[in-house]
N, C-alpha and C positions, 0 to 999 in steps of 0.2 A: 504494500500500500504506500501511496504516496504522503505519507506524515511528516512529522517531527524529523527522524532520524535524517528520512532523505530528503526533506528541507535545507535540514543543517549540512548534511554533505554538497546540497548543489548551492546553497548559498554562502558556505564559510565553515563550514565547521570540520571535522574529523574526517578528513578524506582515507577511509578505507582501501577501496577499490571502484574500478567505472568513474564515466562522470565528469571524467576531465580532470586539469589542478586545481588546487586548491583555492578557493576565493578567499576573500575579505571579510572578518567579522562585521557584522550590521555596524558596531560601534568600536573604535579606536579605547585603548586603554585612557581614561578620563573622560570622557565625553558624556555618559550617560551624566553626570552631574548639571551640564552644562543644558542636556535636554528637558533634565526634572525644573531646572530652575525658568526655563524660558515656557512650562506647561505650569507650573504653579504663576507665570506672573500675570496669567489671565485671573485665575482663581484658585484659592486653599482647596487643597484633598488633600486624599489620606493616601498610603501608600497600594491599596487597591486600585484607589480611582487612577492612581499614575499609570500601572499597569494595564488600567482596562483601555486607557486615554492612546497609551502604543501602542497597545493591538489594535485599536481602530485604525491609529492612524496607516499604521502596514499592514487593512485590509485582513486582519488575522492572522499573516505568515509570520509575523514575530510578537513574542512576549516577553520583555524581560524577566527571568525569575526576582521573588522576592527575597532571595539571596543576593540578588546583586542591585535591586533596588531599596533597600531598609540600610542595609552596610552604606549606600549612597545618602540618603536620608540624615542618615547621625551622621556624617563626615558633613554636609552641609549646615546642619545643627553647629556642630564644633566649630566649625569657621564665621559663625554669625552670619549664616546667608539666609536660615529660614530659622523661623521662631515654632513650637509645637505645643497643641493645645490640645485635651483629650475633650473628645466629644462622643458622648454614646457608646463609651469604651473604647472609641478609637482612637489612635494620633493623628490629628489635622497640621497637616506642614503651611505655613505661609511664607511667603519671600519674604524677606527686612529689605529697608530700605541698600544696606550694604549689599545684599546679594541682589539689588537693581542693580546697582551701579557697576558689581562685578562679571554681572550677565552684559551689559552694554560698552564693558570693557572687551568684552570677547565676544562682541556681536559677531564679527564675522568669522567665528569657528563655530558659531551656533550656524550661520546659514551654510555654510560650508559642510557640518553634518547633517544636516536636513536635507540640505542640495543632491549630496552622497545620497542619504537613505530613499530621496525622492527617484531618484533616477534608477534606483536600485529595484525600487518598490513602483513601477509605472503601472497606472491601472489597467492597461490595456493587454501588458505583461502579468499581470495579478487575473486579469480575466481569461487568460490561456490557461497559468498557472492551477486555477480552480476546477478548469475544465477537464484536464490533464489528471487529477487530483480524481476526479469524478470516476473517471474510464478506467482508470488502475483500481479505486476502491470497487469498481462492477468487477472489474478480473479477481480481484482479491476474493470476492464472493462466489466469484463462480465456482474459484478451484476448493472452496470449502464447502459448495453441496456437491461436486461431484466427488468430494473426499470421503463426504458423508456418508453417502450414494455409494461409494465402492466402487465408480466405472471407472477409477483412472490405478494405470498399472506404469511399472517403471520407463516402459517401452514410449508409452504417450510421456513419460515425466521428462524422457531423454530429448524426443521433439521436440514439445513445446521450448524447454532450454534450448535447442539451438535456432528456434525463433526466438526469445528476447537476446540471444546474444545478438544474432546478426539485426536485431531491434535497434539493438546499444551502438552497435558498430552505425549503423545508418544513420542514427541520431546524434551521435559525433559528428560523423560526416559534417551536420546537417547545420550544426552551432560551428562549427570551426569555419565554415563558409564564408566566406567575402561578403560585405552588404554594404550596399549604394544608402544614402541618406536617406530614405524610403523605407530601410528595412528586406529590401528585398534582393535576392539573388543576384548578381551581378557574372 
């Protein structure tokens, strides 16, 4: 299925095998601070709503965990950028005035990661990607009722494998290709 795992391998993360080299993390080491502060300077949340606010924003393909967003939370705490306030049992972060002034010092690494994330995260690219996402989870399904089912024997196991391989091989092909400002074949 196309999840998590092989997200992170075709967008950045743990390059196993397939797939090409390795990409780029969504975010450069520091940066996620720099994005919590310029999404709090609209309005105070809590460290959910941050979370939920990046998964919109990247259409669902990424969520920062709240391991690497609370650890960011207290270090902005610590440095006097945001003040926290428990409401309803939770912690509400707001900007201080210093962490305005320190987000508009680094305006442009803030647009510069956005820019990144934006170009990375194009909706149009988001709308294949979902689509693609759709057709592997129908095949994921298939091959578990006919697992169910008992009509699939090693012989069929061996085929189908050497149809996604030469899938793989075509679909390299397919991204290493040359593309005119169009998007298209050249």
């Amino acid at each position: 299925m196309f999840g998590p795992r092989m997200m992170k391998e075709f967008f950045g993360g743990g390059h196993k095998r397939g797939f090409g080299p390795r990409r780029g993390r969504v975010f450069e080491k520091g940066d996620l601070k720099y994005v919590i502060l310029d999404l709090l300077k609209d309005e105070p949340s809590h460290g959910y709503e941050l979370i939920g606010a990046l998964e919109e924003r990247f259409r669902g393909f990424y969520s920062p965990s709240p391991g690497s967003v609370y650890p960011t939370l207290q270090l902005l705490e610590d440095l006097g950028h945001v003040t926290v306030i428990e409401r309803d049992g939770k912690k509400v972060y707001t900007i201080t005035e210093q962490g305005r002034e320190f987000l508009e010092e680094h305006r442009g690494s803030v647009e510069e990661i956005w820019g990144r994330a934006g170009r990375r995260w194009d909706p149009e690219l988001m709308g294949e990607l979902h689509e693609i996402k759709h057709e592997l989870g129908d095949l994921g399904r298939l091959f578990g009722r006919r697992l169910r089912a008992g009509s699939v024997n090693p012989h069929k196991l061996r085929r189908v494998r050497e149809v996604i391989v030469r899938a793989a091989r075509d679909i390299e092909d397919i991204l290493e290709e040359p593309e005119d400002t169009g998007g298209r074949r050249v």
